[in-house]
C-alpha positions in Angstrom: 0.0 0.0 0.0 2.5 2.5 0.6 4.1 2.8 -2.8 0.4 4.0 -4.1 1.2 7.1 -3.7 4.1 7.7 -5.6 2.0 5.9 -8.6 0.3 9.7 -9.2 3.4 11.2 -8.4 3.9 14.7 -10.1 6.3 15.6 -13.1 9.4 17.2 -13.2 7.6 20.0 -14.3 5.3 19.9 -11.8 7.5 19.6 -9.0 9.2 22.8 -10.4 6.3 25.3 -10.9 4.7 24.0 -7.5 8.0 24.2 -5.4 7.8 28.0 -6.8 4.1 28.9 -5.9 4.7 27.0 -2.5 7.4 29.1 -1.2 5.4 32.1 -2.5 1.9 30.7 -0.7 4.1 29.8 2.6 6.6 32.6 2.9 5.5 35.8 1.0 1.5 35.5 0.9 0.4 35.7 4.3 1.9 38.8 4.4 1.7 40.6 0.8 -2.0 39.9 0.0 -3.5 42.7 1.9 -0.9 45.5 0.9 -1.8 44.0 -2.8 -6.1 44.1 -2.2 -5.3 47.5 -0.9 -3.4 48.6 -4.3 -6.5 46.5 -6.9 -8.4 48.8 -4.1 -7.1 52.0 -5.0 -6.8 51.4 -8.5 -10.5 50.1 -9.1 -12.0 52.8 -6.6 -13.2 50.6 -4.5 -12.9 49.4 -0.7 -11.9 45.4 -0.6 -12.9 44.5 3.5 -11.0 41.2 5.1 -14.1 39.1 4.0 -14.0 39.9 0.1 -10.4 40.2 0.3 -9.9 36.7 1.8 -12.2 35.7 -0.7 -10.6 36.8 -4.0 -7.2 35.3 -2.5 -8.4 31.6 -2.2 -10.6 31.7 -4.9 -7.2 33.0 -6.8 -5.0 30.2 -4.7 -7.6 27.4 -5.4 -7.7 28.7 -9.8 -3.5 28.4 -9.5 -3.2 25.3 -7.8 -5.9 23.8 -10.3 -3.7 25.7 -13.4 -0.2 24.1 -12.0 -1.1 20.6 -10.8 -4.2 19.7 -13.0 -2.5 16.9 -14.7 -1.7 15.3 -11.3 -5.2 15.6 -10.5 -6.6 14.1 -12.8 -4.0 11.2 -12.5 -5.0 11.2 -8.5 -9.3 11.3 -9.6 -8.5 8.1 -11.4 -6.8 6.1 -8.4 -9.6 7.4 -6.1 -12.7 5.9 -8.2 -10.8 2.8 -9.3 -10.4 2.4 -5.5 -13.1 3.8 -4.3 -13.2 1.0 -1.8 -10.0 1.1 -0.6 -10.3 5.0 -0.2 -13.6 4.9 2.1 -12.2 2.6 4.2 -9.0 4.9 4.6 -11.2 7.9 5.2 -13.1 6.5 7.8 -9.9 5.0 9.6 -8.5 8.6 9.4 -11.4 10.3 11.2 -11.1 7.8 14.0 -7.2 8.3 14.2 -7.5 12.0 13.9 -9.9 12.8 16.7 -8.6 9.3 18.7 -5.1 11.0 18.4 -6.1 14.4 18.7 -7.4 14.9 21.8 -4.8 13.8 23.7 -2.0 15.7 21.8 -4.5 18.7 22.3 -4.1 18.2 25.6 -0.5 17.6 26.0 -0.3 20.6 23.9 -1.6 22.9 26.7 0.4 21.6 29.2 3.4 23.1 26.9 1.9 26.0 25.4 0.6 27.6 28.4 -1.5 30.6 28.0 -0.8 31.4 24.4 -4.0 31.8 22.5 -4.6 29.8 19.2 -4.8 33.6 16.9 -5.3 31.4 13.8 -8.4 29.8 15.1 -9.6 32.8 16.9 -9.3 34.7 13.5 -11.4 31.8 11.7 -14.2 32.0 14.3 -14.2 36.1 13.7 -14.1 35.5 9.9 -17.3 33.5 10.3 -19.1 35.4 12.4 -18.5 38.3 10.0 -19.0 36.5 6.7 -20.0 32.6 7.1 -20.9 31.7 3.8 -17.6 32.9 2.2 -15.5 31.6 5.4 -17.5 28.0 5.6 -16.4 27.8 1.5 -12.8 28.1 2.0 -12.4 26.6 5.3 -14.7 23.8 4.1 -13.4 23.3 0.7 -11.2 25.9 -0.9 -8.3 25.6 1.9 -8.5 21.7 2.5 -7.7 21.3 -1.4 -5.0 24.0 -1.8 -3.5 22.7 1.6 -3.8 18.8 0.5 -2.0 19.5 -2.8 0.9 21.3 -1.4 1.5 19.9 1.9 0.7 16.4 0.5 1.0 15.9 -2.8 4.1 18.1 -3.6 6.3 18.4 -0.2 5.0 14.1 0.6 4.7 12.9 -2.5 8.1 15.0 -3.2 9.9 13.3 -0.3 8.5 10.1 0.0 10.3 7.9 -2.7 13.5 8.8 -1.3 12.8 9.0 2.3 9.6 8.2 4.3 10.9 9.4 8.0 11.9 13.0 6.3 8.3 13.3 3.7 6.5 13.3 7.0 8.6 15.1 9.0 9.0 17.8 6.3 5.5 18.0 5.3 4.2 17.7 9.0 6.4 20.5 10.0 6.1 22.8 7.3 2.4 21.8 7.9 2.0 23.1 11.2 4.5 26.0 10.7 1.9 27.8 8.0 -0.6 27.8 10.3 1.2 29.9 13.1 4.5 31.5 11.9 2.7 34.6 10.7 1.7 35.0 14.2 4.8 34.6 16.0 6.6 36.8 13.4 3.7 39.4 13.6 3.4 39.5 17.3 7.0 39.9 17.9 6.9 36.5 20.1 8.6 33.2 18.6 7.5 31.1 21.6 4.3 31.5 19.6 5.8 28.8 17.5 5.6 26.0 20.4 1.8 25.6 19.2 3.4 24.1 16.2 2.3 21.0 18.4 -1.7 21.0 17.7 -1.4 20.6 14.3 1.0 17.5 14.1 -1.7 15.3 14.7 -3.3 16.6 11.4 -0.6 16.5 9.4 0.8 13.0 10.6 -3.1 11.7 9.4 -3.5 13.8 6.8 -0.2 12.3 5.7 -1.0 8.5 6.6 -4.1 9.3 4.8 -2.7 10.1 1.2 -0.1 7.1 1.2 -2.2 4.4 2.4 -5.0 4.9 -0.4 -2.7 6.0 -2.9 -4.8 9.0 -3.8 -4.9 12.6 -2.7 -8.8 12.9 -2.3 -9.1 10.4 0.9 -6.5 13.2 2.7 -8.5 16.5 1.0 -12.0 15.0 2.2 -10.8 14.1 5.6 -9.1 17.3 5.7 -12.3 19.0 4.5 -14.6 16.9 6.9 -12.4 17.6 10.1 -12.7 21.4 9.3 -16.3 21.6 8.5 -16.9 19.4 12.1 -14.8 22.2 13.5 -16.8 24.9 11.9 -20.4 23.2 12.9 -19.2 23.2 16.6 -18.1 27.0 16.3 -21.6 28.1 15.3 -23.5 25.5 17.4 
């Protein structure tokens, strides 16, 4: 089972463009999108507020990552309906590890992080309350797939034929470093970075996910079902 994944593994080509647009989406991004919406702003006339400028960017994201790896997802669609079986099966198995594994990491996690505040959750449950049909899309479904093909099918898929210890350490890591570096670098406080910690458990899955079924869509739907339980307990 493991060597399925490499069977949809991506082109040279591939592998080149994507690298590119992942350092931009990791590194430069998070923090040049806004000054950018506030230029198009200017320009056009008009005022572009953190919901519709959040919106164009993954709507923009999602249209790139569909441009650069379509091939490869189309290779990846095949696997998952000619083992449509095998891929269920995976998915429920990851939803059990996930939330099996998570609650106790989430707890361990607290014990280390102390009183520093999750900002990238808290600014998804402000996002929602402000706009929660744009915010449930792309937490729901643009994000997951954008995530899944980068974190998983380029930096795993990437790694994995020549090392499996380092494709899940490096997409783990780099994982759970998009989701609060921009925080620790924007607040001025790297110890920030210790709640690296909560989202191992996803990536390690998310991972185990992909490589087991040998397809990327059993690790974008579980990724995409654990956010949008996540997002129905927010607004319960």
């Amino acid at each position: 089972m493991a060597r399925r994944a490499a069977a949809a593994g991506l082109s040279d080509g591939e592998k080149i463009a994507g690298t590119v647009f992942f350092v931009l989406y990791v590194a430069v991004l998070p923090f040049a999108t806004r000054p950018a919406l506030d230029l198009l702003g200017r320009l056009l006339g008009v005022e572009i507020g953190e919901s519709l400028g959040n919106t164009i960017y993954y709507y923009v994201v999602f249209a790139v990552t569909l441009i650069l790896f379509h091939r490869f997802i189309g290779r990846t669609s095949t696997l998952f309906v000619n083992n449509l079986n095998n891929s269920l099966k995976t998915l429920a198995m990851g939803f059990v590890a996930f939330y099996g594994l998570n609650e106790l990491v989430y707890r361990l996690a607290k014990m280390a992080t102390g009183a520093h505040t999750n900002l990238n959750d808290m600014t998804i449950s402000a996002q929602i309350s402000a706009a929660p049909r744009t915010t449930i899309l792309i937490v729901v479904a643009l994000a997951p797939f954008v995530e899944e093909v980068l974190f998983r099918g380029l930096v795993f898929g990437g790694i994995r034929p020549r090392s499996r210890f380092a494709a899940y350490a490096a997409s783990c890591l780099l994982f759970a470093l998009l989701h609060v570096w921009q925080y620790a670098v924007g607040s001025h406080d790297l110890s920030y970075l210790v709640l690296t910690v909560e989202y191992l458990v996803p990536g390690v899955v998310f991972c185990w996910a992909y490589e087991h079924s040998g397809t990327l869509w059993t690790s974008i739907l579980l990724h995409a079902g654990v956010n949008a339980l996540s997002v129905t307990m927010l607004l319960s």
